[in-house]
N, C-alpha and C positions, 0 to 999 in steps of 0.2 A: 122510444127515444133511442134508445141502442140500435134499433134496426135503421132508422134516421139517419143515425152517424155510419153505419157502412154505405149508405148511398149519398153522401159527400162527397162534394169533388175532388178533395184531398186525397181522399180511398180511391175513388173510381178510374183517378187518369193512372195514378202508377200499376195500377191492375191492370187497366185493361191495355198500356203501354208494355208491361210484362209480357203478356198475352202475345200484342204484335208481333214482339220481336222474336219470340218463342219458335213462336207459331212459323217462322219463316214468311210473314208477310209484305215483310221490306225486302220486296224484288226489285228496287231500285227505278222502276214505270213511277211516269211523272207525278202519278195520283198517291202511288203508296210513301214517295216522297213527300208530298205535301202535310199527307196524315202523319207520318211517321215526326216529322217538322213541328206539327200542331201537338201530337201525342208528347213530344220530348218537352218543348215550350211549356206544356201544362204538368208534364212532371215534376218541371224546375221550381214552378209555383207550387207545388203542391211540397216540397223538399224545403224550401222556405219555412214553409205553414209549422208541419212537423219539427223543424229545427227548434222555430221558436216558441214550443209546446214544453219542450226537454228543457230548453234552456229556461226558461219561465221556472219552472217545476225544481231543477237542480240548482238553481242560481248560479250569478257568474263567480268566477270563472269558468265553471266546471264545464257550461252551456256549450260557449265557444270552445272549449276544447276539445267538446264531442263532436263537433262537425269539425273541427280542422283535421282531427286523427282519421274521420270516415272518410273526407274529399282525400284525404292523403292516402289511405289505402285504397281504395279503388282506383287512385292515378296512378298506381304501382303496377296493380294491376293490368294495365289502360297500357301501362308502357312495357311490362315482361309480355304481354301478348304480341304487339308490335314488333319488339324484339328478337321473339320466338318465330316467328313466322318467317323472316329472314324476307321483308319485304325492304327495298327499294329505301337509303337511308336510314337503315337497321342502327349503323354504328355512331349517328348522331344523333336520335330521336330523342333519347332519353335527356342529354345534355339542352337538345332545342326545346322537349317542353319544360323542361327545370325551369328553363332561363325564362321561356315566355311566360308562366305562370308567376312566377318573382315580379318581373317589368307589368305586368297584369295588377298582381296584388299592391302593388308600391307604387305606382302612380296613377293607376286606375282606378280601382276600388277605394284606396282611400283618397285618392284626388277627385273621386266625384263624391263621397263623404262629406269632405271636408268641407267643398264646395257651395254644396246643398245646402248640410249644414250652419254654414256660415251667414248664406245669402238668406234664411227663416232668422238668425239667432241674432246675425255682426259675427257674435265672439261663442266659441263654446268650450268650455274648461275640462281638463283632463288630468289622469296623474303624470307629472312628466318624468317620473322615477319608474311606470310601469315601460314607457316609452324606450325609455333609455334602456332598460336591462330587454327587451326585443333584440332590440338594435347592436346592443353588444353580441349578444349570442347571434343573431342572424350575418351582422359583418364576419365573422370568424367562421362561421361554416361557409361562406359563399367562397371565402377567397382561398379555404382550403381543398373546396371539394371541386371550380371555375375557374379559377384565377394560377393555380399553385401547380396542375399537372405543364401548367406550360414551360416552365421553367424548371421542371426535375431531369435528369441525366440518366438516368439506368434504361431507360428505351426513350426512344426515336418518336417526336410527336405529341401530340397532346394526350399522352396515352396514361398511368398509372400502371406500375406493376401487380404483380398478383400482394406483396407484402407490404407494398404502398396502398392499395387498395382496400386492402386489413385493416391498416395501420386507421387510415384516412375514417371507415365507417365508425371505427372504434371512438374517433374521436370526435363525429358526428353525433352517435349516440348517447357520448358523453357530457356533451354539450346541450343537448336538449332535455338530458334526463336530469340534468342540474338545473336547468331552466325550468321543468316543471316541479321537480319538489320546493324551488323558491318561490311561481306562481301559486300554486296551492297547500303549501304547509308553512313555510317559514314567514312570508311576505304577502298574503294571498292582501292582505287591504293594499295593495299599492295598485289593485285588478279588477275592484270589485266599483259599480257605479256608485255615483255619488250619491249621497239621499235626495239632493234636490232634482235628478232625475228620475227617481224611484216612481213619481205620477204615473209615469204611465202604467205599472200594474195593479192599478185598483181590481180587474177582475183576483178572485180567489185562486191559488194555484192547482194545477190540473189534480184529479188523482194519480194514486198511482199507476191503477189498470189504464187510466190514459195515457200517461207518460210512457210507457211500456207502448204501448200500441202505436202511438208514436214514434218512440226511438226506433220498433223494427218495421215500422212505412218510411222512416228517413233513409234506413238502408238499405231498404228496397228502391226507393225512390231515388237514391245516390245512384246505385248497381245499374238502373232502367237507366241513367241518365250517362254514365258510362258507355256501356254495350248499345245505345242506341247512335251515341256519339260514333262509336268504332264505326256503328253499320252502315254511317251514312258516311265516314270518311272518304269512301271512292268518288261520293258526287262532289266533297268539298274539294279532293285532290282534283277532279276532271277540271273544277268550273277555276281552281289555282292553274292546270298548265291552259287553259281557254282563256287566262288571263297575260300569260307570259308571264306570270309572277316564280319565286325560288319557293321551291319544296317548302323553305324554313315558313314558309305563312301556313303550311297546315297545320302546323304544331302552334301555331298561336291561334286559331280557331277551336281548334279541340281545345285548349287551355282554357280557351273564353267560355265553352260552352260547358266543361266542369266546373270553373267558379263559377257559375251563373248561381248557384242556388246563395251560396256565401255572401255573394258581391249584391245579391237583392235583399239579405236578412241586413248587412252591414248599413246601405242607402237606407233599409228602412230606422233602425236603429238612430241615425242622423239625422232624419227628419226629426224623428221623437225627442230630441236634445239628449241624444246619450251616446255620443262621442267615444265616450270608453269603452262600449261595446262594441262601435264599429272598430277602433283601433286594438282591439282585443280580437276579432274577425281577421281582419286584416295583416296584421305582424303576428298574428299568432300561426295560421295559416303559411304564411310565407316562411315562416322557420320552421313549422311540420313538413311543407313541401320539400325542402333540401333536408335538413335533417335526418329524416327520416327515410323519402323516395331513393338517396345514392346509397345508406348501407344495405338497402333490401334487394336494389336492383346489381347492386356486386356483388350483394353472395348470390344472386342468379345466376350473372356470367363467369362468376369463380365455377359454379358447378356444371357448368355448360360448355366454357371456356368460349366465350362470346365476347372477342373485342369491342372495348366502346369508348367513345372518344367524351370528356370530359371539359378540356378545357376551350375554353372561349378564345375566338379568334380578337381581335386589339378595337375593333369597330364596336364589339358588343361590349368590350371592358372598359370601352369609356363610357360608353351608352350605360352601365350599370353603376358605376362610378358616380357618375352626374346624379341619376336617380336615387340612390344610399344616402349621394351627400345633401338631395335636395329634401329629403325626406327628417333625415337628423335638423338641418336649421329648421323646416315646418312644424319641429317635435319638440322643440329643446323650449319653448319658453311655455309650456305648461297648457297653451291656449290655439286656438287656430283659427284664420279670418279667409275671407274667401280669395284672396289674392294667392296664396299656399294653393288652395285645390288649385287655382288656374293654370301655375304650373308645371305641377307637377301631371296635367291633364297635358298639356303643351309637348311634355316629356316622352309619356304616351306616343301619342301622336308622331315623333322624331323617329320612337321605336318601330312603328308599326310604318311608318312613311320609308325608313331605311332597310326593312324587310321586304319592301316590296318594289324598290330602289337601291339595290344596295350599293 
């Protein structure tokens, strides 16, 4: 039975996806693209699988928080590499894929949630006090760490100084460190599913030698799904200028294809009528993404001294403005119908339409 389980497909893609990229087999020839395509796509599945083994086993909250904090380190990673490399767009990367992962998380993922869910359920209930305190902590970092460098005076540009950059991480990690001892110590039932969605785990929860085996295939499986993302960044960069589209759509394609593991546990989660876990996926994720990804990636450039530009130009601050706000009325009365997923799916759409129009 144990030998069984290492020849599952959950073990075998991110292995032998490992392997490929290792191995230097993404030579970029039309075939090893396809495979490398097929091998990522079934990692994503397989990152899924594993998420929801951990989370099953730890219960929530703790679930979704292990894959927000993993997809959130490895995008750090995904973006001090970027950075380092001193490629083409260096000194906005980091700001375009914050923003594109947020507009990703906030109208996408939980606008096709919502949606899904809505159109199986009519109506699916939630806590709207978990809701809210998201959305408190997530509005406050965005406007300090997007919104706030445009408007400071000690240098020239959307820029941050090196003691505003301190200051700024300081307050990032203050904000979410406060945010997690409320989700998990003080307040953790305001996070937790309801009982009447609890049906769905009639199976008995994993051991623990599974749950272990699992968590370190989710972060192999995360890592493969990462560095397979960079590897094939030149064909998605080629086929953006073969488009005439702006640089800023690669960083919403690599965003999409790092939440992909999250954004497929969350929709499944929705279907299951448990709403609180997709919006526990969802805003939990989007406050580890900023929270966390701008103090890690300033103390990079503090010790590097790698200019990087932060704040958002007036097209995206409305663009993210609309989306926050559309998202707070979709949250605030406890419940959600599928009219909310549409538009904040519509919202989407405007994003990714004005990115490639701008």
């Amino acid at each position: 039975m144990k030998f069984a389980n290492l020849l599952h497909w959950t073990v075998i893609f991110p292995l032998v996806s490992a392997v490929f990229y290792l191995a230097g087999f993404l030579t970029h020839t039309f075939a090893t693209n396809i495979i490398g395509g097929i091998l990522l796509f079934g990692t994503v599945l397989a990152a899924v699988h594993h998420a929801e083994v951990v989370a099953h086993k730890v219960g929530e909250p703790y679930g979704t928080i292990i894959l927000a904090i993993c997809i959130t380190i490895l995008e750090v990673g995904l973006i001090i590499s970027f950075m380092l490399s001193g490629s083409e767009g260096a000194m906005t990367y980091a700001r375009d894929t914050v923003f594109a992962a947020v507009m990703i998380i906030l109208n996408g993922i939980l606008g096709i949630c919502i949606w899904v869910g809505s159109w199986k359920y009519k109506e699916q209930f939630f806590m709207r006090s978990s809701a809210t305190t998201y959305l408190v902590s997530l509005v406050a970092i965005l406007v300090l760490t997007l919104i706030l460098p445009n408007y400071t005076s000690s240098i020239r540009g959307p820029f941050y100084t090196e003691a505003q950059l301190i200051f700024i991480s300081v307050a990032c990690l203050v904000i979410y460190g406060s945010f997690l001892m409320f989700q998990t110590v003080r307040h953790r039932n305001y996070f937790i599913v309801a009982e009447a969605d609890q049906t769905i785990h009639e199976a008995d929860p994993p051991t623990n030698m599974k749950m272990i085996g699992s968590l370190l295939l989710l972060i192999i499986c995360l890592a493969v799904v990462i560095f397979m993302a960079k590897g094939l960044s030149p064909v998605i960069e080629d086929f953006v200028e073969n488009i005439g589209a702006p640089r800023a759509l690669v960083g919403v394609i690599i965003a999409s294809v790092v939440l992909l593991p999250e954004g497929l546990a969350a929709i499944r989660a929705a279907r299951n009528n448990q709403i609180q876990t997709s919006i526990n996926l969802g805003l939990g994720s989007a406050l580890a993404s900023v929270g966390l990804t701008i103090p890690a990636i300033s103390i990079v450039c503090i010790i590097y001294d790698i200019p990087f530009v932060l704040g958002l130009d007036m097209k995206s601050i409305i663009l993210l403005a609309l989306s926050v706000f559309t998202v707070m009325l979709s949250l605030s009365r406890g419940k959600t119908n599928h009219l909310y997923g549409a538009v904040l799916l519509v919202n989407l759409a405007a994003y990714i339409f004005t990115v490639i129009v701008p």
